[in-house]
C-alpha positions in Angstrom: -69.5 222.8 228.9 -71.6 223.3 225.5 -75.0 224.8 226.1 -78.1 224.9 223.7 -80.3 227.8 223.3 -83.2 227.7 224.9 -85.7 230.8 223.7 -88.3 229.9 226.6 -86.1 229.4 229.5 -85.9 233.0 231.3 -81.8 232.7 231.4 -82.1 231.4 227.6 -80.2 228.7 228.0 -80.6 224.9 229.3 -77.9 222.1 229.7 -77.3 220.1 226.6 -79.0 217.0 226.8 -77.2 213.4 226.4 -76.2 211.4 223.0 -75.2 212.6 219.6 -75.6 216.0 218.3 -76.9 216.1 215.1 -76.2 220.0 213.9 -72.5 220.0 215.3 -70.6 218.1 212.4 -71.6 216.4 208.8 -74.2 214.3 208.5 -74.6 210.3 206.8 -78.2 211.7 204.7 -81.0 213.8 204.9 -84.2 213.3 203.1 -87.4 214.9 203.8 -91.4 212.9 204.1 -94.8 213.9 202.6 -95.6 216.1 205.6 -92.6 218.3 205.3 -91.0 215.8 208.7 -87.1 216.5 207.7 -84.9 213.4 209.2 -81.4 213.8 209.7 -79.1 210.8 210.1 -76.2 209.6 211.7 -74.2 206.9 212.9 -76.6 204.7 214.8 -79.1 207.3 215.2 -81.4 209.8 213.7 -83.6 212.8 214.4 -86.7 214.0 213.1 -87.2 217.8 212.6 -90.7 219.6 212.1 -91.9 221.9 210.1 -91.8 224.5 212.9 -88.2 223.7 213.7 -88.7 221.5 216.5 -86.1 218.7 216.9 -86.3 215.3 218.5 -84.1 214.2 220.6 -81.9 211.7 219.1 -83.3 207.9 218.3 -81.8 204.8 217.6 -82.3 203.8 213.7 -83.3 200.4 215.1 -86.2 201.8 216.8 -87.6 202.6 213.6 -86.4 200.6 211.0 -85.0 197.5 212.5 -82.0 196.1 210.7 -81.0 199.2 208.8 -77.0 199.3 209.6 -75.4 202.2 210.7 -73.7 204.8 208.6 -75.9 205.2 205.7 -75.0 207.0 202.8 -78.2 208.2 201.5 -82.1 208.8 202.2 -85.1 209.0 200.1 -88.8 209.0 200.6 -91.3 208.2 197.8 -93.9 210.8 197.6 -96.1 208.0 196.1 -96.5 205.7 198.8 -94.5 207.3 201.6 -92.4 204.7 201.6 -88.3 205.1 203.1 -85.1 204.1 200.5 -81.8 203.9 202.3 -78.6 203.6 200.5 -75.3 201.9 201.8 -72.5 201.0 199.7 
């Protein structure tokens, strides 16, 4: 079984949690927001990553941005108004 590290658990180590994994194969995009949030998106789902390194767990696009289809092919915020852009051929 795959484990993920853990740095505050005292054996290091927890059991990997449920649902897609975003760093173990390629991504559909990756764009970045106004506060530095970097989102990272996949199939059905995405993730959000913080500035410190934290990762979400894994959410459903729709839970976001309802009616955005699966698979996109590319991301982009607008450092104007904050604003998403998804791409999909």
């Amino acid at each position: 079984d795959f484990e993920t590290w853990d740095s505050h658990s005292p054996q290091g180590r927890r059991p990997e949690t449920q649902g897609p994994k975003y760093c173990h194969s390629s991504f559909d995009a990756i764009t970045v927001d106004r506060q530095q949030q970097l989102y990272i998106f996949k199939g059905s789902h995405f993730w959000e990553v913080a500035a410190d390194g934290n990762v979400s767990e894994p959410r459903p696009l729709q839970e976001r941005w309802v009616g955005l289809p699966p698979n996109i092919e590319a991301a982009a915020v607008s450092l104007n108004d904050g604003d998403f852009y998804f791409f999909k051929a």
